[in-house]
N, C-alpha and C positions, 0 to 999 in steps of 0.2 A: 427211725424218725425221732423225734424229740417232743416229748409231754413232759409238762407238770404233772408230779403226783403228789399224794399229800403221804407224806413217809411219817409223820405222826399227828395227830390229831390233836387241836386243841389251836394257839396265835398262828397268823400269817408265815411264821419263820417254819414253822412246820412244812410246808410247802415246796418242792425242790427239783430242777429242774434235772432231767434225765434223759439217756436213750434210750429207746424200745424198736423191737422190731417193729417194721411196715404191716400194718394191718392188710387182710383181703377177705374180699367180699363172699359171707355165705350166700344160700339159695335166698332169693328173692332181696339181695341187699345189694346198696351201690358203696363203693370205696370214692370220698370227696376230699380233695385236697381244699386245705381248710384256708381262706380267706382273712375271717376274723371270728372271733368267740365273743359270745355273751356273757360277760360277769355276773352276775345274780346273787340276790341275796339265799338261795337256798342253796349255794356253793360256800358260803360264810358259814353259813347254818351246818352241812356236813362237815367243814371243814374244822371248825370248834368244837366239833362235840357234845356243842351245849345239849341239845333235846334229843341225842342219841345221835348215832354216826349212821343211822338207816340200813345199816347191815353192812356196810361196807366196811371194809381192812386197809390197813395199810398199803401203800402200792398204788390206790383207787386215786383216777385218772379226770377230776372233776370237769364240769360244761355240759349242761345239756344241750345247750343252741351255738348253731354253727351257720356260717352261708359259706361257699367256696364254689368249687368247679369240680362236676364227678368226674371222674378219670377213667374208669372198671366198673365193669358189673359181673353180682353172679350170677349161676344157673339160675333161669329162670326171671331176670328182670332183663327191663324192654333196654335193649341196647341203645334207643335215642336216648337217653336218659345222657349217655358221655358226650361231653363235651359242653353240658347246660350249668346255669349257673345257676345256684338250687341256694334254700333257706331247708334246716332240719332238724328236726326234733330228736336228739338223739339219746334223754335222760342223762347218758354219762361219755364219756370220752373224749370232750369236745377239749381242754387241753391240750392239745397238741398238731401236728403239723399235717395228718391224716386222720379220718376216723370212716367206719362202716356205718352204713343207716340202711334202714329198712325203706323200700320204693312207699311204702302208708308214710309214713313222717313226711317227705320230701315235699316241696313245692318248686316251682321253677320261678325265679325271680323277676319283675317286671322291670325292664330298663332303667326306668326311672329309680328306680328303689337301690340305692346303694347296698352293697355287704354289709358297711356298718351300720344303717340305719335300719338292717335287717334282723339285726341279734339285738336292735337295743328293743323296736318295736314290737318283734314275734310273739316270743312268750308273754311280755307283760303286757301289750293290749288285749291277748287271749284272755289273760285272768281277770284283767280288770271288766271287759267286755261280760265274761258270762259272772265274774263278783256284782255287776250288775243285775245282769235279767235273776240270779241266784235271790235277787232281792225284791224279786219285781216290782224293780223300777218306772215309775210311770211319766210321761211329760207333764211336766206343772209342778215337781215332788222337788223338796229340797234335797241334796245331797252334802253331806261330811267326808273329807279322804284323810283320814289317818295317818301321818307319814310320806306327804304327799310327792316329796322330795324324788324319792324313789323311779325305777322304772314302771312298776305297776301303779304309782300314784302319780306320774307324769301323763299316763297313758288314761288309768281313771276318771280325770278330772276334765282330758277335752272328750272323752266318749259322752260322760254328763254334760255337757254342756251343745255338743253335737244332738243329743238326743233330748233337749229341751228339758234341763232343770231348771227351776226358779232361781234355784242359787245353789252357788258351788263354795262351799267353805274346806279348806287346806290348814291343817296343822302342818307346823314346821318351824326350824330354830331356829330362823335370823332373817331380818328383814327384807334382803339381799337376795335371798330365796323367793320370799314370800312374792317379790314384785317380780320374778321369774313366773313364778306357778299365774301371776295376773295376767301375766301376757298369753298364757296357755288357757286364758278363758276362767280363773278362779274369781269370785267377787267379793270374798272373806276371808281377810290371813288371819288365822288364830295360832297362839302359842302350844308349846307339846300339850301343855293341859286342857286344853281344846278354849281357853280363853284369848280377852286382848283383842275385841274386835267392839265396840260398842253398838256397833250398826248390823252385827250380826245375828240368822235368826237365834232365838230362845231354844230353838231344839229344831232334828232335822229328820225327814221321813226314813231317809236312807244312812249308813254310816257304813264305808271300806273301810274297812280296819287290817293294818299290814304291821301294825308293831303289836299288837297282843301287849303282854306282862303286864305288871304288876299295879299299870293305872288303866287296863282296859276296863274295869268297876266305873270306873267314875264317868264313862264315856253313856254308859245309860243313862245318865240323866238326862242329857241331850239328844234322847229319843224323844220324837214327839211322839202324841197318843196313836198307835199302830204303828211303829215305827218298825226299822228292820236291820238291824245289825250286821254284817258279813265279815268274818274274820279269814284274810287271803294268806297272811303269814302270821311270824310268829318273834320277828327281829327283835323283839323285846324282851323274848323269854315265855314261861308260860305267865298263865295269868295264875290269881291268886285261886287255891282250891277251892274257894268256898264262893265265889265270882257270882253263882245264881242267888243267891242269898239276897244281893243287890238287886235282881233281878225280879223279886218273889216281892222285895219292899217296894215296886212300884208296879204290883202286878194289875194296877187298875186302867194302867197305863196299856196293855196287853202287846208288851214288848215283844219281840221274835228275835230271837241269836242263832246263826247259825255259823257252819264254818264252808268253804268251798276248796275242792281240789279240783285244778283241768284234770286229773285223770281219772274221776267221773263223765269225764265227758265223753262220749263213742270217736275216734281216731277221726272219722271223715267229717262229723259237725267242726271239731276242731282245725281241722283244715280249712275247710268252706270259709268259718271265719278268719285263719290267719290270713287266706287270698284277699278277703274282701278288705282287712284292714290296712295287705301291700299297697291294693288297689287304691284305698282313698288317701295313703302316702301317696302316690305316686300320683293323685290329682291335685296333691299341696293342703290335702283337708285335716288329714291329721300330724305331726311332728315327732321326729323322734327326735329325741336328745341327748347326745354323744357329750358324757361328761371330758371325756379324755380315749387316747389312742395309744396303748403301749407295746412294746414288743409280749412275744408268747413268756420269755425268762423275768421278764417282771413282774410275772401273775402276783408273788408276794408284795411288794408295791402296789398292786390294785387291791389287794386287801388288805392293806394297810389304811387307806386311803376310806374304805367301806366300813374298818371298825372307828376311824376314828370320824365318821360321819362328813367328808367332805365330798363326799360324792353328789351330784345332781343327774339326775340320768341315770347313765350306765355308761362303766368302763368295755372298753370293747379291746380286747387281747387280737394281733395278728402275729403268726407266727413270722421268722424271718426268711427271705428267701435270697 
């Protein structure tokens, strides 16, 4: 078959397209010929280097999220499973033109819900959905999305708004964006430094934070009193080591920072929610938004495209057939 692998760590060019043998399915796992792949920015993230390569070496086969059509099963899983057209969690392998998943990851896709609005949706409604309750979030409560451009900050900002915030504030570069993210229900475009809105609130109960680094200090200010920070990635870098400091000088304020990963979360909650948010795609409630469609050998081209920040959405890789 044919994957991307990342043959050395560090720019996009690192990235390289290859043959590998046809994967097959161990016990309890289904072999799906892949559809289309999810770009992510925690594929940028491994694939840079920047915050450590997660244990992974060279050779390593990037894409946690996939939809396609299973083809094989192993020992041990339900054979209806071939021939359904499934959305899956597969942490790694999803470059490429085949991959194995376990029958817990899998979901079966709803008609409605296309393959590509399957990998832009899945994971990053997941995170933004529990980056919320992570925050508990309540109806009436303002919310901040950091970054919002993203697929996790595309996905955060109509969940917030779906679930009755006062106001929905979007950091992001360019104006152009900004009245993209208004149509997805945003009421506040502010600049990367969380200004540039005159009419927006003073400080907000909630704040998604998906860029971290080096100016995530200064985003406490714009905690209101009880406020609650949630930090989903890290595209910025780390933050600065000494970050609580800022946090301890307004501690009157009785700020909360926290950080969220889905893999705290138990395999079947996560599920339940991925269905329900196919589900409210496929009623027209929620949107996914497909920056671009490339073939699987231009993966480096979509990470081109993600370092130099043109991305809206998510790129969605399909292999060639």
């Amino acid at each position: 078959m044919r994957a991307v692998v990342v043959e050395e760590f560090g720019g996009p060019e690192g990235l390289a397209a290859v043959e590998l043998p046809d994967p097959s399915p161990g016990s309890g796992q289904v072999l799906i010929e892949i559809e289309a792949i999810g770009v992510g920015g925690v594929d940028a993230l491994i694939r840079s280097g920047g915050l450590g390569t997660y244990g992974f070496t060279s050779g390593h086969i990037l894409g946690s999220e996939v939809a396609g059509t299973v083809t094989a099963v192993g020992a041990g899983a339900d054979t209806a499973w071939v021939g359904r057209r499934v959305w899956a969690f597969t942490e790694s392998g999803g470059y490429a033109e085949q991959v194995v998943s376990s029958t817990e990851t899998l979901l079966a896709l709803p008609e409605e819900v296309s393959v590509a609005d399957a990998v832009t949706l899945g994971s990053s409604g997941l995170v933004a959905h529990f980056a919320l309750r992570h925050a508990h979030f309540a109806r009436g409560e303002s919310v901040l999305v950091r970054g919002a451009a993203g697929g996790i900050g595309v996905s955060a900002v109509q969940l917030a708004v779906r679930a009755g915030a006062s106001a929905v504030g979007v950091t992001t570069s360019s104006a152009q964006r900004g009245e993209r993210l208004r149509e997805l229900g945003a009421t506040h475009v502010l600049d990367r430094s969380g200004r540039g809105a005159a009419d927006a609130p003073a400080a907000y109960d909630v704040i998604v934070d998906i860029i971290a680094g080096p100016d995530l200090p200064q985003f406490f200010d714009q905690l209101a009193p009880n406020g609650r920070m949630v930090a989903v990635g890290a595209m910025g870098g780390w933050p600065p080591v000494d970050f609580g400091e800022e946090m301890i000088a307004g501690f009157k304020k009785s700020m909360t920072f926290a950080t969220f990963s889905a893999d705290s979360i138990p395999m079947p909650e996560r599920q339940a929610v991925t269905a329900e948010l196919f589900a409210a795609a496929g009623r027209g409630e929620l949107k996914s938004v497909v920056h671009e469609v490339l073939p699987l050998d231009q993966a480096v081209v979509a990470h081109q495209r993600m370092a130099a920040g043109e991305v809206f959405g998510r790129i969605v890789l399909t292999p060639a057939r």
